[in-house]
N, C-alpha and C positions, 0 to 999 in steps of 0.2 A: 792403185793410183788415185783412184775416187776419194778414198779412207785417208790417203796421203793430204790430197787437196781441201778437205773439208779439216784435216788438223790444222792445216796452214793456215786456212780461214781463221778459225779461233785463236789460231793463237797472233796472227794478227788484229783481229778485235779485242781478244785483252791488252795487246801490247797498246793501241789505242786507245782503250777505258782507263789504263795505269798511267797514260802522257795525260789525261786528259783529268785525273783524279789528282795529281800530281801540280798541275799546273792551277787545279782547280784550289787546293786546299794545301800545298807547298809553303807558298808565300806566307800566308797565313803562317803556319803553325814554325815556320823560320821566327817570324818577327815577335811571336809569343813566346818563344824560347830568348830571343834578345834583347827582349826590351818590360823587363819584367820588372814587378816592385812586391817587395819583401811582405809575405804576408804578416800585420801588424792588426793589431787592436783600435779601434777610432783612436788617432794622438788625439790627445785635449786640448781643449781651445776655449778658453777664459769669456765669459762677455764682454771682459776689456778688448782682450783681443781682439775678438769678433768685430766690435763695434770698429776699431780703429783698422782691422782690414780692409774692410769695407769703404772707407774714406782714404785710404793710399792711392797714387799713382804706381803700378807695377809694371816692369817691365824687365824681360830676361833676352840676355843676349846670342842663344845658343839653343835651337831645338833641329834633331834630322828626319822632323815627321815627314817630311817630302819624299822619304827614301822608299817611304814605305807604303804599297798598296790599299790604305785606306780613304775613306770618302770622309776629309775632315772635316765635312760641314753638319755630322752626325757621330751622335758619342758611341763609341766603342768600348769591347770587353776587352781589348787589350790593347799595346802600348801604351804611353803616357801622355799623349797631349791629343784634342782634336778641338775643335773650337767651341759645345756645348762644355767641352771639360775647362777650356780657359775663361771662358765666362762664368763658371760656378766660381772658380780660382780667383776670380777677380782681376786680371791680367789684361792691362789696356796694352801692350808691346811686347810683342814677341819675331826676334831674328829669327827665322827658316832659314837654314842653313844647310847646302845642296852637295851631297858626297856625290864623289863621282868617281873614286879609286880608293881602295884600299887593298895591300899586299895580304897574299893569303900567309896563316903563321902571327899574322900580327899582333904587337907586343910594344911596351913604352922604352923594351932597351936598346933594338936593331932591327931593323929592316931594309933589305933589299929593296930597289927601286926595281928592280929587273924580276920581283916575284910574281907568279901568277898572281890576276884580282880579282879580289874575293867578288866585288860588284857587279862584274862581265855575266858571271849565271844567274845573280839576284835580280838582272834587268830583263835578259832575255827569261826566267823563268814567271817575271810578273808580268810579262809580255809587252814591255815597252816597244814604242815605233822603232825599226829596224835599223833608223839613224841613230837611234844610242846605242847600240848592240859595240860599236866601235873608236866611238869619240867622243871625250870627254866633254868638251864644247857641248854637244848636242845632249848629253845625258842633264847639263846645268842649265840650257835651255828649256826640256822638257820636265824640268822641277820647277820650272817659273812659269811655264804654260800649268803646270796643274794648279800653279799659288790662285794663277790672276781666275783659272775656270770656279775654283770655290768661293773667291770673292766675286762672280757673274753671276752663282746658281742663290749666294747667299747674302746680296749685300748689306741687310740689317747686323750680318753677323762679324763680316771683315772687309777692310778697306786697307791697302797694300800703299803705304808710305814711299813716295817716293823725294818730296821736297820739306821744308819746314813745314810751309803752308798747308800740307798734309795732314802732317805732325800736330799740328793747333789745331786743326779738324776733328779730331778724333778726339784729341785732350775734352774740345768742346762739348764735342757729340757725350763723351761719355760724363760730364761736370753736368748734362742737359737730363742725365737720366737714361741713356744710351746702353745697352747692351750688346759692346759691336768692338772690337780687335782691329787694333792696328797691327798689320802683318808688314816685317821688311825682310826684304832678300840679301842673304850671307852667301859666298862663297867658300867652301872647308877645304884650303888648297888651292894656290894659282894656275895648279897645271891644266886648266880646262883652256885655259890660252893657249895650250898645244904650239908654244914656242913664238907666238903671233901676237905683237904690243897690240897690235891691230884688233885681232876680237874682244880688245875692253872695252869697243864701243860696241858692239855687240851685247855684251855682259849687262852694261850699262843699259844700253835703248829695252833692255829685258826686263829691267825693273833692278836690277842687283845694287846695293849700296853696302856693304860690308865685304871686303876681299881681306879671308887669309893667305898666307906666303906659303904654308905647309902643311901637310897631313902626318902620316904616318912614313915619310919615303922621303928622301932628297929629291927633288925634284928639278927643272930647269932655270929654277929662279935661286936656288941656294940650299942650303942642310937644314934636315927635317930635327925635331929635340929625340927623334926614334929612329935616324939613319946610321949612314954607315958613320960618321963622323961629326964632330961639334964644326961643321965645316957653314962659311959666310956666304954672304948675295954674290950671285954672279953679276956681270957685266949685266946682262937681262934681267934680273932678278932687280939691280938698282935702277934700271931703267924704268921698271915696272911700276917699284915703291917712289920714283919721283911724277909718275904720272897718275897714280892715285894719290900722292899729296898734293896733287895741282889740281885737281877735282876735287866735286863734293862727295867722298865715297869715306867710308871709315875704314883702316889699314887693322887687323888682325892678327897677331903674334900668337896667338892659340896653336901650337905646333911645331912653331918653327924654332930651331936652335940657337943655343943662348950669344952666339958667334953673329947669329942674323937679328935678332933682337937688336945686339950692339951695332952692330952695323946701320940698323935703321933710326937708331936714338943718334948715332952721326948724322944721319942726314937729312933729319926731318925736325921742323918743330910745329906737328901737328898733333891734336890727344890722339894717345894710342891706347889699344883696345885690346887685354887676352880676354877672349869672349868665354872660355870656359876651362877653370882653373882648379886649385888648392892653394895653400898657403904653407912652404916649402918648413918652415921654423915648427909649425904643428901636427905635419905629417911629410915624415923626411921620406920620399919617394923622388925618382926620377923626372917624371912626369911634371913637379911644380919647379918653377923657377927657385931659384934663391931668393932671399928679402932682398938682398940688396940689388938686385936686377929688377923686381917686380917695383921695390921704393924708385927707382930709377925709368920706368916707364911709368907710373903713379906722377911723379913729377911734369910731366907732360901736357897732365891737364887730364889725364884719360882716365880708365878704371879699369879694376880688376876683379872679374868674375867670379864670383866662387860656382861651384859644381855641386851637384846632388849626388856623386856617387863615390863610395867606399874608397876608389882606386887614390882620388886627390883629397877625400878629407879624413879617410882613417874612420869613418863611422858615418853612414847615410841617412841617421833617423836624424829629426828637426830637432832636434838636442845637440846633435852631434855637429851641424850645417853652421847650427847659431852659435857654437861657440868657436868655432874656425872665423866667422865672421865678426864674431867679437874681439878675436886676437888681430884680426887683418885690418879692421878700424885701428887699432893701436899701434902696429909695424908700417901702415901707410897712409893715415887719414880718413876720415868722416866720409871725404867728398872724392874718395878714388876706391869705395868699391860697389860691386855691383853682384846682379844675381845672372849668372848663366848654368843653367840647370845639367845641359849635356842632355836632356830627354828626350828618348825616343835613339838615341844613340850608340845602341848596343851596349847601354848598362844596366844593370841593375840600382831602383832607388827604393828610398825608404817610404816615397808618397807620390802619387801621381799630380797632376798641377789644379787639380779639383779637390785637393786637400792643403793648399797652399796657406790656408790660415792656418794654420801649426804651424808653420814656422814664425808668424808674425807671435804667435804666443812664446816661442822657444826662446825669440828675440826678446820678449819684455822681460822672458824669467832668467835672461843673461843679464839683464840690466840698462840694455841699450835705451836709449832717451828715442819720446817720441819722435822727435826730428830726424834723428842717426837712423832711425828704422826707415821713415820718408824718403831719407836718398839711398839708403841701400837699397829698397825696394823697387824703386825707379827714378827720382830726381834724380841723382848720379847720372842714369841711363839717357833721361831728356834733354839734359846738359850738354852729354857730347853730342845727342843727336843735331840738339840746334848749332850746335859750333861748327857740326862739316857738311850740316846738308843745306841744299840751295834753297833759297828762298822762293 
């Protein structure tokens, strides 16, 4: 019985060095396996380049570094974005944008809204406070308490946008010689409303100024571009998108189905925003819009993202990014597109955002005109920012 009790012992203490090894080095080596970039050769980068990266406003509409257990106010060996990496990048704006469900299985052509979430053990296993363990609200809260704690520990380095006035702060700071990130808050998915118009003022008093309608899942507001059907806004869903048109917030279609896209070009005429795209005529996948949906929200006044990874441009190196971006200057204008990277979002890309002058060279050797490169870089991006956010 002694012999019995002293196995039980041990094998209680490893089962407790395995939860505790587990939890200690888990997270990690998840997000190293999801958010990877292709091992590559230095891309090149011209002293033209160089020279005129350097003097760009940049800004990307689409990062999920919040998802992920790291201290962004220090660079890391792995994922793609942290704040030492956006300042080498040159990157005065950048959307953080806050997952809070994804269906496990998931894929750009069907998903159940009813499938287990993949997120529910990513949170309890990085050990999130107990209140996100089961609510989506709370998990998009506690991605906005980590924004504003790295702008408290680091304020030379980010300053969290929440008005114009903001916005011309930061443009300032960094025209003054500044090495400091404007950081704004995205929503990836309405459903953290948990059915409730009511916690958008919530969402809102949190710092959030970017709402998309959809993830990967139909949700309470309308059909996902990856659910069960090309299905429109519900009654709540329209309820939702007219009260973030009546506010200063930016509406997001990154997701959502081409049924609710249309839906919302009924009934809105604010710019609109897919935060992180392809360009459907250059790489015919599911996942991009058609030209003439995307010409159709481009019309608006808004822009269109392109994406850093394989799935939306058919090729992830800054060869490949720039010449998607060159076709999509031509299918919808100069001044409607933009960059959202997708990094840090369980893709694979060709560079992390601390090599982002390659693409400013891939663009020159596409041809694009100094100016064309200026708003797709970020004018485009400042544009809508001053058009829907409060003064």
């Amino acid at each position: 019985m002694r012999k019995f009790g002293k196995w039980l012992g041990r094998a209680f203490v490893l089962v407790i060095c395995g939860i505790a090894a587990f939890l200690t080095f888990g997270p990690g080596y998840v997000e190293g396996q999801r958010n990877t970039v292709t091992a590559h050769d230095p891309w090149p980068v011209s002293d033209d380049a160089a020279q005129l990266h350097e003097s760009l406003i940049i800004g990307d509409w689409h990062a999920d570094s919040l998802l992920w257990n790291r201290d962004l106010t220090k660079r890391a060996n792995r994922g793609q974005v942290d704040l030492p990496r956006l300042i080498e990048g040159n990157v005065a704006l950048q959307m953080f944008t806050a997952v809070t469900k994804s269906p496990k299985g998931q894929n750009y052509h069907s998903n159940s809204a009813e499938a287990p979430d993949n997120i529910t053990p990513l949170v309890m296993g990085q050990l999130w406070p107990i209140r996100t363990w089961d609510s989506l609200l709370e998990r998009a809260l506690y991605q906005a308490e980590r924004l504003h704690g790295f702008e408290e520990d680091a304020p030379e380095m980010l300053k969290i946008i929440r008005t114009r006035t903001d916005l011309d702060s930061i443009l300032s700071r960094r025209a003054a010689g500044e090495d400091v990130v404007g950081g704004l808050l995205g929503i990836e998915g309405a459903h953290p409303l948990e059915g409730d118009q009511a916690n958008l003022d919530i969402l809102v008093d949190a710092g959030y100024r970017m709402i998309a309608l959809q993830h990967f899942f139909d949700n309470a507001l309308g059909g996902s571009l990856h659910g069960a059907g090309d299905n429109g806004l519900t009654e709540f869903g329209r309820d939702v998108v007219r009260e973030v048109a009546a506010r200063p917030l930016i509406l997001d279609l990154a997701h959502s189905s081409p049924q609710v896209a249309r839906d919302v070009l009924d009934m809105t005429d604010i710019p609109l925003v897919v935060s992180h795209t392809g360009l459907h005529s250059t790489c015919a996948v599911k996942r991009n819009y058609p030209d003439d949906l995307m010409q159709e929200i481009a019309a608006t006044g808004g822009v269109i993202a392109i994406g850093y990874w394989a799935d939306v441009t058919c090729n992830e190196s800054p060869t490949g990014i720039a010449s998607v971006i060159r076709q999509a200057i031509a299918a919808l204008g100069e001044d409607h597109v933009s960059l959202g990277s997708d990094f840090d979002g369980s893709v694979q890309t060709g560079f992390d955002v601390s090599e982002l002058s390659s693409l400013t060279h891939a663009l020159l050797a596409e041809g694009l005109t100094e100016d064309q490169i200026r708003k797709v870089m970020g004018e485009n991006m400042v544009r809508v920012l001053r058009a829907r956010l409060d003064g």
